[in-house]
C-alpha positions in Angstrom: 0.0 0.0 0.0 1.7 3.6 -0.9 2.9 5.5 2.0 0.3 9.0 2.3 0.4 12.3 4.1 -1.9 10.9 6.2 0.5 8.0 7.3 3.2 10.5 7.7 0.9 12.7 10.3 0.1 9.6 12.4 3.7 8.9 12.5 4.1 9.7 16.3 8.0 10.4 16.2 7.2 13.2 13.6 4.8 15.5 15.6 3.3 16.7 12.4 0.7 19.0 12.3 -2.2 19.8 9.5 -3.0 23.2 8.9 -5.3 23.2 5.3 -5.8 20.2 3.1 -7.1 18.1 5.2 -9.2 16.7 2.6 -6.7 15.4 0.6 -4.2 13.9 3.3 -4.4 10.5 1.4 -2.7 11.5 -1.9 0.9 8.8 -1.7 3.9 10.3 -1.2 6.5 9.3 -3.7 9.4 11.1 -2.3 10.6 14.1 0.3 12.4 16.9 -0.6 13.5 20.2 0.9 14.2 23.3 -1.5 14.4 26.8 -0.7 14.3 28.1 -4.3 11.5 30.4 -5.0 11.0 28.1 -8.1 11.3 24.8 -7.6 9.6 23.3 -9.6 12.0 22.3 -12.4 13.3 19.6 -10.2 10.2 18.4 -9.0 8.6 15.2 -10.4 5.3 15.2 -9.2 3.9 13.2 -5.8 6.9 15.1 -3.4 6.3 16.4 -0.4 8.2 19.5 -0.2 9.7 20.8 2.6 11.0 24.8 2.9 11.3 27.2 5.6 10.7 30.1 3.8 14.2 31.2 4.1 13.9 33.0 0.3 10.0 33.4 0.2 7.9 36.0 1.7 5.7 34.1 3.4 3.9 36.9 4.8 3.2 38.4 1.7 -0.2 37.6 0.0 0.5 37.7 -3.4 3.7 36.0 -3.5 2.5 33.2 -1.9 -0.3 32.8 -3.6 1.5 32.3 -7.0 4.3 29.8 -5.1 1.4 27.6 -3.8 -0.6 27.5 -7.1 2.6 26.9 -9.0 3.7 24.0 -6.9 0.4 22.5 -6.6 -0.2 22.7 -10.4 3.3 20.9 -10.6 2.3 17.9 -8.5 3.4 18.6 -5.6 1.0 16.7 -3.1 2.1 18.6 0.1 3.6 21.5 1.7 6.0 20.8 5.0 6.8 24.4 6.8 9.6 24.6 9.4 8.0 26.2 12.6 10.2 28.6 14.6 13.2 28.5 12.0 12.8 32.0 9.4 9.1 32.5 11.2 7.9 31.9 14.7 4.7 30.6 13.4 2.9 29.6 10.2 2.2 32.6 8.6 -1.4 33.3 7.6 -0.7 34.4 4.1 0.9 30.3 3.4 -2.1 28.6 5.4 -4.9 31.2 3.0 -3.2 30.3 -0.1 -3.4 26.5 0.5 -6.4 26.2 1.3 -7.1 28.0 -1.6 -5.4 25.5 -3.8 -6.7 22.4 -2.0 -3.1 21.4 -1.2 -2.2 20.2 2.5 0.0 22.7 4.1 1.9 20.5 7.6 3.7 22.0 10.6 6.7 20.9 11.2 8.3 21.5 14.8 12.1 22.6 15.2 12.7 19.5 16.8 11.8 17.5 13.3 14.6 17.7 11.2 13.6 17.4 7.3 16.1 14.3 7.3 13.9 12.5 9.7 10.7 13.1 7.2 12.9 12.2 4.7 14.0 8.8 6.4 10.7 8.6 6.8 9.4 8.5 3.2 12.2 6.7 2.2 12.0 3.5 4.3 7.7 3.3 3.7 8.4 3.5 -0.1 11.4 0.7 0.7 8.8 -1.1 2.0 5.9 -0.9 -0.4 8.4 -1.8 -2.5 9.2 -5.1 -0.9 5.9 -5.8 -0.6 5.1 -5.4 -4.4 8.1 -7.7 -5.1 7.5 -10.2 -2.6 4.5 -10.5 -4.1 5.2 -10.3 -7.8 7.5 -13.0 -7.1 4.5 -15.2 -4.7 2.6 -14.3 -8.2 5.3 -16.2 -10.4 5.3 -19.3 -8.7 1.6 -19.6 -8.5 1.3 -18.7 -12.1 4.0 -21.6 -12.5 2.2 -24.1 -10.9 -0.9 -23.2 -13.2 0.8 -23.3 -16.4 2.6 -26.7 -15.5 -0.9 -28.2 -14.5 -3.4 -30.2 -16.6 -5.2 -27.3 -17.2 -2.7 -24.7 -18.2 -3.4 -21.8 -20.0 -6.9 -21.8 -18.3 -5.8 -22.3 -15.0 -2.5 -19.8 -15.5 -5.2 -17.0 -16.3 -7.6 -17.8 -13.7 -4.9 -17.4 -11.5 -4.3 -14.0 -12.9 -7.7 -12.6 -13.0 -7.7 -13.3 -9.0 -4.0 -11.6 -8.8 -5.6 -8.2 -10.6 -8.9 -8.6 -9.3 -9.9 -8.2 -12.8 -10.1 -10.8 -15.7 -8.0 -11.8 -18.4 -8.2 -13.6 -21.9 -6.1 -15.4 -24.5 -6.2 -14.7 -28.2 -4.4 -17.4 -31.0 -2.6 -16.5 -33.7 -5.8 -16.2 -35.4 -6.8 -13.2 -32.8 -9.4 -15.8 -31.7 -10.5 -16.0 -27.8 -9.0 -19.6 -27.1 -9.6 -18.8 -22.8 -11.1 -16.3 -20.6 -11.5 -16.1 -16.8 -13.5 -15.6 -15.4 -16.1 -17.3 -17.8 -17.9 -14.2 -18.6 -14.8 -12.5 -19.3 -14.9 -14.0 -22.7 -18.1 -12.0 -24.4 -16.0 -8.6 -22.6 -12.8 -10.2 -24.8 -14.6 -10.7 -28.3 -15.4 -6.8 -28.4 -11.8 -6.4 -28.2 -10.6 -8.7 -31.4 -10.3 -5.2 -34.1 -7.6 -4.0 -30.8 -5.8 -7.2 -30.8 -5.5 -7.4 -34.9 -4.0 -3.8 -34.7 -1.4 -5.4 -32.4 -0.8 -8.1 -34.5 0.4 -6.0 -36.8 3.7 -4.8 -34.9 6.4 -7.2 -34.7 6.6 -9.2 -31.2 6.7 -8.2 -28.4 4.2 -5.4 -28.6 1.5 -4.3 -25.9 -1.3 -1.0 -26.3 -3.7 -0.4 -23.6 -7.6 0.4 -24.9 -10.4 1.0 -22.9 -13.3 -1.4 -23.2 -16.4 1.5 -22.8 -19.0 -1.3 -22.4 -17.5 -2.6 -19.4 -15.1 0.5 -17.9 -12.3 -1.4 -17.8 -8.5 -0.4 -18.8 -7.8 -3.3 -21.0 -4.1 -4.2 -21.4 -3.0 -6.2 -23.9 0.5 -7.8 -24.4 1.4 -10.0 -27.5 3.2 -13.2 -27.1 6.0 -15.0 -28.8 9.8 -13.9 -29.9 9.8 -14.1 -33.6 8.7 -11.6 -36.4 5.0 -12.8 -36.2 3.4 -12.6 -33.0 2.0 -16.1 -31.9 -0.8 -14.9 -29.5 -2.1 -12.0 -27.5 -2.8 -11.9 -24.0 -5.7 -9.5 -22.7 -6.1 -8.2 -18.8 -8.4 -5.6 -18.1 -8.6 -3.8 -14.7 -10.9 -1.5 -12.8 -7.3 0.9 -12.6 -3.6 1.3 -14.1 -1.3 -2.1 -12.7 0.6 -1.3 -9.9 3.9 -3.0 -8.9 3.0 -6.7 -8.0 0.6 -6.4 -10.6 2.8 -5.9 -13.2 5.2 -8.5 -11.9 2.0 -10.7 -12.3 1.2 -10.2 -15.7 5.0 -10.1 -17.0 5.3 -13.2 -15.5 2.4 -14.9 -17.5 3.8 -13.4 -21.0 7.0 -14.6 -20.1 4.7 -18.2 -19.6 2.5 -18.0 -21.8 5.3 -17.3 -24.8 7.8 -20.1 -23.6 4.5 -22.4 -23.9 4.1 -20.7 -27.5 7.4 -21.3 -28.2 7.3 -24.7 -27.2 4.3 -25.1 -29.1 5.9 -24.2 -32.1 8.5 -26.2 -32.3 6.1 -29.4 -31.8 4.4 -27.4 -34.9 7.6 -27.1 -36.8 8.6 -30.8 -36.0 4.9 -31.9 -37.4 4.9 -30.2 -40.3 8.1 -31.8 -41.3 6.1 -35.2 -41.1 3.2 -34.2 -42.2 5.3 -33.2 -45.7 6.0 -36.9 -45.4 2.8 -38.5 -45.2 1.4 -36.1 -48.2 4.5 -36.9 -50.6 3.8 -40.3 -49.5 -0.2 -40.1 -50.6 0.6 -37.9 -53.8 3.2 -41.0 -54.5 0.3 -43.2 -54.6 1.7 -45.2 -51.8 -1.5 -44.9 -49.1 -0.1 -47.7 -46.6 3.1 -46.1 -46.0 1.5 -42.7 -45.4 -0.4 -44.5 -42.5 2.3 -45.6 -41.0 3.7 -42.6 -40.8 0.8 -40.5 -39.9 0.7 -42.6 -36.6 -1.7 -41.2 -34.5 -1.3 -37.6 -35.4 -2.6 -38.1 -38.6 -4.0 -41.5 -39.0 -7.5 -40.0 -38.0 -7.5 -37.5 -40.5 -7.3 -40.6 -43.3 -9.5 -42.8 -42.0 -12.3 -40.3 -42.8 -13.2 -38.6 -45.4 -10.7 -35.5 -46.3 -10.6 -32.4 -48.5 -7.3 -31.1 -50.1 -6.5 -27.4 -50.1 -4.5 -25.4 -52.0 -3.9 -22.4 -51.9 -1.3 -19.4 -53.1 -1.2 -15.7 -53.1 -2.2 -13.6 -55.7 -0.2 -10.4 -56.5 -2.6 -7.1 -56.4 -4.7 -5.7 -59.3 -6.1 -8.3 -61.9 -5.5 -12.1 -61.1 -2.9 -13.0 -63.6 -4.4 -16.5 -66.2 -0.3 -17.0 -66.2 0.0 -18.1 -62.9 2.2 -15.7 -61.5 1.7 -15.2 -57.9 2.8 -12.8 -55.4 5.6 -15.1 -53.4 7.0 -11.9 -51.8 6.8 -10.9 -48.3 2.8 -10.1 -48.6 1.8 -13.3 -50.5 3.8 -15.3 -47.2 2.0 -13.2 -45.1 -1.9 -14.1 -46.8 -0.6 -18.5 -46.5 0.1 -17.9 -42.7 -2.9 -16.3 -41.7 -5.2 -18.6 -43.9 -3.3 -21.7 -42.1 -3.4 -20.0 -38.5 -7.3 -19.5 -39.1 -7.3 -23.2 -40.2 -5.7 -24.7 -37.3 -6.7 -22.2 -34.7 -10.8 -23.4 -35.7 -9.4 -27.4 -35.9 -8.0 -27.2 -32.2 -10.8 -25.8 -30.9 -12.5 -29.2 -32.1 -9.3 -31.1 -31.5 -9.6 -32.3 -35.3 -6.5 -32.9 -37.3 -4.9 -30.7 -40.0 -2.0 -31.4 -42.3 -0.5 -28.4 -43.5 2.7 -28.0 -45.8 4.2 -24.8 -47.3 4.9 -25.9 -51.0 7.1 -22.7 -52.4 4.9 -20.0 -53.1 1.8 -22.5 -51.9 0.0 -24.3 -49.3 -1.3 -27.6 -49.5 -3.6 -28.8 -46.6 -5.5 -31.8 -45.5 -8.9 -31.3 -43.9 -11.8 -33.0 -42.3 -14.1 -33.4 -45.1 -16.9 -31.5 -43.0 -15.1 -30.1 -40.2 -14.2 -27.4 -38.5 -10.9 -26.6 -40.4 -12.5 -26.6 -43.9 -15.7 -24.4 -43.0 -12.8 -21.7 -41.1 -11.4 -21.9 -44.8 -14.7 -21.1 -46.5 -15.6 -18.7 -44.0 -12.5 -16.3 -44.1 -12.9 -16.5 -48.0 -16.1 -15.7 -47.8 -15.8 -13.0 -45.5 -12.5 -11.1 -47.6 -14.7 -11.5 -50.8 -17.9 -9.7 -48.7 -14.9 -6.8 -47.6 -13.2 -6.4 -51.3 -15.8 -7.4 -54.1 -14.3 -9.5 -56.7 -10.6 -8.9 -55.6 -10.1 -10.5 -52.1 -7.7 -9.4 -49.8 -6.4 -11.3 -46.6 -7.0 -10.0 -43.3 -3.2 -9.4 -43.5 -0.7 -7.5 -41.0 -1.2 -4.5 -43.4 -4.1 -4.7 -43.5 -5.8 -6.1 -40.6 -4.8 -9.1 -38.9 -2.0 -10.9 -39.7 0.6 -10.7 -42.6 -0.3 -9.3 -45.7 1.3 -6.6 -47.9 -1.3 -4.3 -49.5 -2.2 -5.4 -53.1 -1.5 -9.7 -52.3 -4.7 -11.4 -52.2 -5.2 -15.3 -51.7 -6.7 -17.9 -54.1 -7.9 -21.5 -52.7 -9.2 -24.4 -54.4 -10.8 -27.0 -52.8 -11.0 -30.8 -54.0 -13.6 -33.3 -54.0 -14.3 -35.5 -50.9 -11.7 -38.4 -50.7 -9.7 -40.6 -49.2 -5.8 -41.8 -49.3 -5.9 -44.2 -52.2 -7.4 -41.0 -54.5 -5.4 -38.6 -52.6 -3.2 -37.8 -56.1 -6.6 -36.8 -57.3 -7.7 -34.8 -55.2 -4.9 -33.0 -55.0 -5.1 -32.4 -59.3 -8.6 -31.7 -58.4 -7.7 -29.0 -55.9 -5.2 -27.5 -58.6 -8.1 -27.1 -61.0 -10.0 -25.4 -58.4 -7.7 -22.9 -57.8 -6.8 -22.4 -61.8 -10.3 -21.6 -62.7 -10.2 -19.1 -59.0 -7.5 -17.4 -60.4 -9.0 -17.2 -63.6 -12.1 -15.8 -62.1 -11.2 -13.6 -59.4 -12.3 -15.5 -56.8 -11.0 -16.1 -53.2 -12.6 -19.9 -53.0 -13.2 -22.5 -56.0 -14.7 -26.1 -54.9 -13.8 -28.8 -57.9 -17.7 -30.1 -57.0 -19.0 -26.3 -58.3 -16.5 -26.8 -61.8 -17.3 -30.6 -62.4 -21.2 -29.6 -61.9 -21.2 -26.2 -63.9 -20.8 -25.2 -67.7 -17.3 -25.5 -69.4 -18.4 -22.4 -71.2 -17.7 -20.1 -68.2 -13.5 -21.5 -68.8 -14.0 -20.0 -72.2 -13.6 -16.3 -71.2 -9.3 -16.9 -71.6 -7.5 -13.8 -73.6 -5.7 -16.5 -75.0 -9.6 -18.7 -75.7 -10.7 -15.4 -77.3 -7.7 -14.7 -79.8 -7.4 -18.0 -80.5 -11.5 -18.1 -81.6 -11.0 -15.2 -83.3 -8.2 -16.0 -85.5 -10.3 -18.9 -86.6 -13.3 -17.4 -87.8 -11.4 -14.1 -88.7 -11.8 -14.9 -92.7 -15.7 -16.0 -92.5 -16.6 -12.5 -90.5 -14.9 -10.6 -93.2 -16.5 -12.4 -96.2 -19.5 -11.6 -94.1 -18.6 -7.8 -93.7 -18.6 -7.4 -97.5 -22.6 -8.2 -97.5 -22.0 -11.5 -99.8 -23.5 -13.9 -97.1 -24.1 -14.7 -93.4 -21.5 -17.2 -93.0 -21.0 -17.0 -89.1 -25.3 -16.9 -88.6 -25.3 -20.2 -91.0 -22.3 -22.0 -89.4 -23.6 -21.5 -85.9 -27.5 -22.5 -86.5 -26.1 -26.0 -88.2 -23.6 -26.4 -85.8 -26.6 -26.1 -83.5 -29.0 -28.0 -85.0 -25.9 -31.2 -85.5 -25.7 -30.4 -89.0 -29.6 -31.3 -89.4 -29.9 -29.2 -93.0 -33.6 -29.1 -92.9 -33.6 -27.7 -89.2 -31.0 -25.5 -89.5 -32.2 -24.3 -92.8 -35.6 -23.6 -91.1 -33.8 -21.5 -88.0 -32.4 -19.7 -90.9 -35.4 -18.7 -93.0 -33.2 -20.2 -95.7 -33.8 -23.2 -98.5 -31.8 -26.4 -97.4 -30.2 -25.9 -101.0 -28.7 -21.9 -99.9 -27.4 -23.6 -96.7 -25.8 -26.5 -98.4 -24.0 -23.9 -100.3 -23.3 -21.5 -97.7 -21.0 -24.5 -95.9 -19.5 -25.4 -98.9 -18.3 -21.6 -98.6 -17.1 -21.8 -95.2 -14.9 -25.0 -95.8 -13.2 -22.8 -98.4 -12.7 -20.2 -96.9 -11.4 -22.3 -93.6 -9.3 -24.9 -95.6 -11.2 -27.2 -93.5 -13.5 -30.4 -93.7 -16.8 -30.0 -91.3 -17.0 -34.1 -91.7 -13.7 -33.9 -89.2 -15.7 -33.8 -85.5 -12.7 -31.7 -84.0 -13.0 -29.4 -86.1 -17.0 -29.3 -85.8 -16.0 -29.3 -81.6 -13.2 -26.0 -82.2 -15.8 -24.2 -84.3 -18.7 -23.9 -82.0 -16.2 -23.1 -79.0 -14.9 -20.5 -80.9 -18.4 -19.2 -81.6 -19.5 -20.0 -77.9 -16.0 -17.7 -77.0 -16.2 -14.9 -78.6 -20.3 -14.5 -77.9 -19.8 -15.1 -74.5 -19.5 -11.7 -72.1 -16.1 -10.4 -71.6 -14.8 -11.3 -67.9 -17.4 -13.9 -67.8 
């Protein structure tokens, strides 16, 4: 507890008296210090008790005093010690009128106090309060110890905490995702707080801000945790007032806990990945009994269900390029780690399995065919799409959680349930997903929504549409010239599977005119229409260059 003028009056050896401010005689007491200047309050700090005897201030005059008092009060300066009997025999009535006009306490001191003693005083309380705030930062650490190294640990480590601040705290992931709260109902007052906690994100580790949550009143402080460049979680503690000593012993000591468990955590992270990249080269080998027996019981769940591959790769800003070119710099890094922290942040909260593997500029995961991992994947595309129309952006560092330089954008396709005998399929299935994504400016692609849709939709290619044109460049020209309707004639037989009467009758033609008008346009082409490809290349090339540019 900090030492206060009012402990320093009931300090019997001091034989202090109070002579205005008696209101206010519980402001602490940082530090004593005695100054005769008329100004002193250059040196001053803030929270002294200052001590004078007037040796260089008229303390009898009104209007000198009046401006020392209010100068030193509006300084900081939480009290006023006078000498009695030293420059004046007693208090002067001009000092005790102007602080009580300022609020500010105004003690006696008697000759036989000597400033040193209130010094001493002041000195050995804040000693004191000091070793009390240590002794119980440190009681703090070894209780928050014990939590983290229990069964329960990062839910037990904060609970502890919360009763330490007489507050509540909360832990984000990676994801900026509450993962714990204590107490329980802490966790609705730490979801308000996720757009604070993805601004943090955002600074290299370690980083903390303190916000204000309005609903609830508290000072929320929030620390980030982990030691590399991205920050690995974020812990949240909100308070009825600013952390005091032991207090903030307290909650370094859980960052400092909470980080070496992130750490930790990581590693075990790093060390499966390594064998996940195993088990996957094993299933895209075509070699699913091997991959099994690797996969051991981290992954062997995962394959005896039903899974989903991902991939996934950033997109360079502007227009998604139909050359494949994607943005592998430091923003295109940064869209992959955020869409695999918002994967396996949603699996662990179900306690499915994921199989992630960075792939050069890509990402190939493994997902529960129906679980929690692959609707997190749907969902955060879903959601960028919603925020930037028909060019996605990840909710990236830059941007707004996670990693993401402004202009890279991420594409995923998604593959056909299936299982490890079929996994090379999937996986070519996922890659066909995430073509025609590309290709479309989409965040998300499922191989079910290509298989099931029109193959005219794939058509709207630059290089489709020069390549149509090209070929029927020579009929539109002998059309231009008004000696036929070449193109209108081709397409209605085409349509009608070279059915003359049909056609003719679409046409408003005689079967004879028609007959002719094909003769025409295998002149003009160099080309049989008995050949079926070439049938098939005509009517895409009509389909192409009818169909609505960025189709």
């Amino acid at each position: 507890m900090p030492h206060t003028l009012a402990s320093l009056v009931s300090h019997t050896a001091l034989k202090l008296t109070v002579l205005a401010g008696e209101e206010r005689l519980d402001a602490p007491v940082r530090w004593a210090h005695a100054s005769e200047l008329i100004d002193p309050v250059p040196y001053m700090e803030g929270g002294e008790l200052l001590l004078i005897t007037a040796l260089k201030l008229d303390a009898e005059d009104p209007e000198a005093t009046r401006r020392y008092v209010r100068r030193i009060a509006e300084a900081g300066v939480v009290g006023l010690g006078f000498a009695v009997g030293v420059n004046y025999e007693g208090v002067p009535q001009a000092l005790v009128d102007a602080a009580r006009e300022q609020g500010l306490p105004l003690l006696g001191v008697p000759r036989r106090t000597p400033f040193i003693a209130i010094s001493k005083a002041v000195s050995a309380a804040v000693a004191a309060d000091r070793y009390r705030a240590v002794t119980a930062g440190f009681e703090a650490q070894r209780e928050l110890t014990r939590a983290a190294l229990s069964a329960e640990g990062p839910a037990e480590l904060l609970a502890r905490l919360a009763a330490h601040l007489d507050g509540w705290a909360a832990l984000y992931d990676a994801s900026g995702a509450v993962v714990a709260a204590a107490p329980d109902w802490a966790a609705r007052r730490a979801a308000r707080l996720t757009e604070d906690v993805a601004r943090l994100r955002e600074r290299p580790a370690p980083a903390s801000s303190v916000v204000s949550d309005t609903d609830g009143g508290d000072r929320v402080e929030l620390q980030s945790l982990g030691t590399g460049r991205r920050a690995r979680g974020v812990l949240a503690v909100g308070t009825a007032a600013p952390l005091g000593t032991a207090a903030r012993y307290a909650v370094h000591s859980a960052v400092a806990l909470l980080t070496l468990t992130t750490e930790r955590s990581r590693a075990l992270q790093d060390a499966e990945q390594r064998l996940g990249a195993a088990v996957l080269k094993m299933l895209l080998a075509g070699e699913p009994d091997h991959a099994r027996a690797v996969a051991g019981r981290l992954y062997g769940g995962l394959l005896d269900a039903p899974f989903r591959v991902v991939v996934a790769e950033p997109v360079a800003g502007g227009e998604p390029s139909s050359g494949g070119a994607t943005g592998a710099g430091a923003g295109g890094a940064g869209v992959l780690d955020v869409l695999a922290d918002v994967m396996d942040s949603a699996a662990a909260r179900t306690g499915e399995a994921v199989l992630a593997v960075p792939d050069g500029s890509r990402l190939i995961v493994l997902v529960a065919d129906g679980g929690a991992a692959a609707d997190a994947c749907a969902a955060y595309a879903a959601e960028a799409e919603a925020r930037s129309g028909t060019q996605p952006r990840a909710r990236g560092r830059a941007g707004r959680s996670g990693g993401a330089a402004d202009g890279a954008w991420v594409a995923v396709g998604l593959s056909a349930p299936t299982g490890p005998i079929a996994a090379a399929n999937a996986y070519r299935q996922a890659e066909q997903a995430l073509s025609v994504a590309r290709r479309r400016g989409r965040a998300l692609v499922e191989h079910e929504d290509v298989a099931a849709g029109s193959v005219l939709p794939l058509l709207a290619d630059d290089a489709v549409r020069a390549f149509a044109d090209g070929l029927l460049r020579a009929l539109r020209e002998h059309d231009a010239t008004g000696r036929g309707d070449l193109v209108a004639s081709l397409r209605a037989w085409l349509a009608r599977h070279g059915q003359w009467d049909a056609a003719a009758a679409d046409l408003g033609v005689h079967r004879h005119t028609l007959r002719y008008r094909m003769r025409r346009v295998e002149e003009i082409l160099g080309r049989s229409l008995d050949d079926a490809d070439v049938r098939m290349e005509l009517w895409l090339a009509l389909k192409a260059t009818s169909a609505p540019q960025g189709e």
